[in-house]
N, C-alpha and C positions, 0 to 999 in steps of 0.2 A: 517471598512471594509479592508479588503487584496488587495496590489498589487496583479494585478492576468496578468499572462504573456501567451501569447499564440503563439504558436509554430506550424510546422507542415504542415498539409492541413487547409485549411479554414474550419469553420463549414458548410458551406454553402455546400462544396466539398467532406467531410470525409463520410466514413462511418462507422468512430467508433474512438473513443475521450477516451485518456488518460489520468487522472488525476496523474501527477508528482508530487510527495511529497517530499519536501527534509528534509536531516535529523541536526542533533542540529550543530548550528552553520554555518550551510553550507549556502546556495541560492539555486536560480533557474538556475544559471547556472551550479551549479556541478550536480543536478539530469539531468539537461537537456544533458549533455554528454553521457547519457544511449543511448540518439538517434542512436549513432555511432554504435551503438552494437547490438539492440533490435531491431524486425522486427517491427518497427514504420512508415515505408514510407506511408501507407493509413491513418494515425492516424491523427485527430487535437490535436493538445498537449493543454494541461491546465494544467499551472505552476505556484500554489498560493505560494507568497513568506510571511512566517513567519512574524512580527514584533520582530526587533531583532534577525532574525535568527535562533530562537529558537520556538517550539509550544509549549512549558510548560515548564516550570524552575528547576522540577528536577527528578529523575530518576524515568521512566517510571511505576518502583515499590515503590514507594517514598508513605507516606501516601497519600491518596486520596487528603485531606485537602491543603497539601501544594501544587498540582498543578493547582490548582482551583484560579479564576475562567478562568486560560490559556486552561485547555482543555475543557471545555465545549463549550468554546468560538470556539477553533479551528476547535470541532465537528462542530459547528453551520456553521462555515464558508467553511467548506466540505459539510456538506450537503445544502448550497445555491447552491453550483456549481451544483452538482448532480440533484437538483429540476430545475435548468434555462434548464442543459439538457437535462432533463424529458419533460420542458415545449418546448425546441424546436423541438421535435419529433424523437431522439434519444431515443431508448427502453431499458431497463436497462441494456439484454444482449450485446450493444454495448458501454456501459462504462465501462470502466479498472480502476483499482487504483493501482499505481505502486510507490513503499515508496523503500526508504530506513535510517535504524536506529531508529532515533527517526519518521523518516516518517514514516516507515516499520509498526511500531507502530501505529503510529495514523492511516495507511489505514484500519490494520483488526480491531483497535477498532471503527472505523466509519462504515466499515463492519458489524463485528458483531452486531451494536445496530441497523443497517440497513439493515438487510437483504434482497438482491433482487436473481434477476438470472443473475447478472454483467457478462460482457464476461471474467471477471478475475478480480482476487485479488493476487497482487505480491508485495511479503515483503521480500525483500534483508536485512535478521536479524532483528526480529523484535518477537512481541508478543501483546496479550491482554493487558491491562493497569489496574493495581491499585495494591495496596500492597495485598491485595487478591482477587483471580476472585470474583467476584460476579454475579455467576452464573445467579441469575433470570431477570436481568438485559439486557441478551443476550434471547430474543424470536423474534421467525419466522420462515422463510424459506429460502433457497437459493437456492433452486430448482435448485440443481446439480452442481449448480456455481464453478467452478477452482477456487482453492487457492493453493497457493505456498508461504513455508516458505523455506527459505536457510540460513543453520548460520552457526557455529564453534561448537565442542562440550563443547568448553570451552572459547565463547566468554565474554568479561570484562565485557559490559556490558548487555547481555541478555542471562541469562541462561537457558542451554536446558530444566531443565524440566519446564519452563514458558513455552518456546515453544510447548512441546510436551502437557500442558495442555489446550492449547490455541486451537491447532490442538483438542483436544476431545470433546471441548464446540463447535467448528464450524462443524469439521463432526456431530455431536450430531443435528445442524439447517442446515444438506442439504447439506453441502457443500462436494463438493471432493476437500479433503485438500493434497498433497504430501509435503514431506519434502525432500528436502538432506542437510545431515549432514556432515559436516568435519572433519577430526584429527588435528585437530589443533585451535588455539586460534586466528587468525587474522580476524579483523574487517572488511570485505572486501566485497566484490562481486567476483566471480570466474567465471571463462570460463565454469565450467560445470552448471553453474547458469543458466547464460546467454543461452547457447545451450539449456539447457530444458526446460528453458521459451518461449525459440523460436522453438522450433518445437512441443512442447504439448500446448501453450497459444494462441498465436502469427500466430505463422502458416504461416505466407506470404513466401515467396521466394526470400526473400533479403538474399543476400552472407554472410555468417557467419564471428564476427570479427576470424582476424587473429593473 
């Protein structure tokens, strides 16, 4: 089982619960720095931290094989959080999943094989997972559910037409997916990221970072 960190409002208090994903190598403390930024102040935060730091061993588009059995594993342990929230009376539309990188990644691939009407799906550079989509694998609905990809158009490691394939299989089950793209190659999160998650996702009325 995963360290699992919690942040935030209480559960007890929130009325809508974020699942923070961090990406390879990283922790719970570098996703959890989003807080500074993202209209999170009503949110309980859920921060599952990796073993090792990593959710799978190697590139997101890497044969299926070689990242096995790390992400079937890491699906399984996404989706317990998501069913305990289910079972404490949080409705799907009030769980978020918020990645970035290799997080970014495993939000929409746990997404996509789970599809609900989440209050969002936020992937700070990210995509679908396996060396080729495997289309029949992604059924459901997501009954209008917000998704949000943001990357580089020449990020090192996630290329855009993953991206924009990923975006066709998810609008294809329901989803309204937006992209913004960048001229440029850096591996980041941007301020225009950030502001369009927070007043089309987000929506509270916390002060914009500066």
């Amino acid at each position: 089982m995963l360290n699992i960190f919690h942040e935030g409002q209480s559960l007890e208090k929130a009325t809508k619960v974020a699942i923070l994903i961090h990406g390879r190598g990283a922790s719970v403390s570098s996703i959890l720095s989003l807080q500074e930024h993202l209209n999170l102040e009503d949110f309980a935060l859920v921060l599952p931290q990796a073993e090792n730091n990593s959710w799978y061993p190697y590139s997101f588009m890497a044969p299926d094989h070689m990242n096995e059995p790390s992400l079937s594993n890491a699906i399984q342990e996404i989706d317990h959080i998501v069913q305990d929230l289910l079972k404490q009376g949080f409705s799907s539309d009030r769980i978020y999943l918020i990645g970035f990188s290799q997080g970014a990644c495993l939000s929409l691939e746990y997404a996509g094989r789970n599809p609900k009407k989440y209050g969002g799906v936020i992937a700070f550079t990210g995509g679908l997972i396996g060396e080729q989509l495997d289309i029949p694998k992604y059924k459901g609905d997501f009954e209008g559910a917000p998704i949000f990809i943001g990357s580089s158009e020449e990020d090192m490691h996630v290329p855009l037409s993953r991206i924009e394939d990923s975006k066709e299989v998810l609008k294809s089950m329901g989803a309204k997916v937006n992209m913004l793209i960048f001229p440029d190659r850096y591996h980041t999160i941007r301020q225009e990221e950030v502001d369009w998650v927070n007043l089309n996702i987000l929506t509270s009325k916390k002060k914009m970072m500066v």
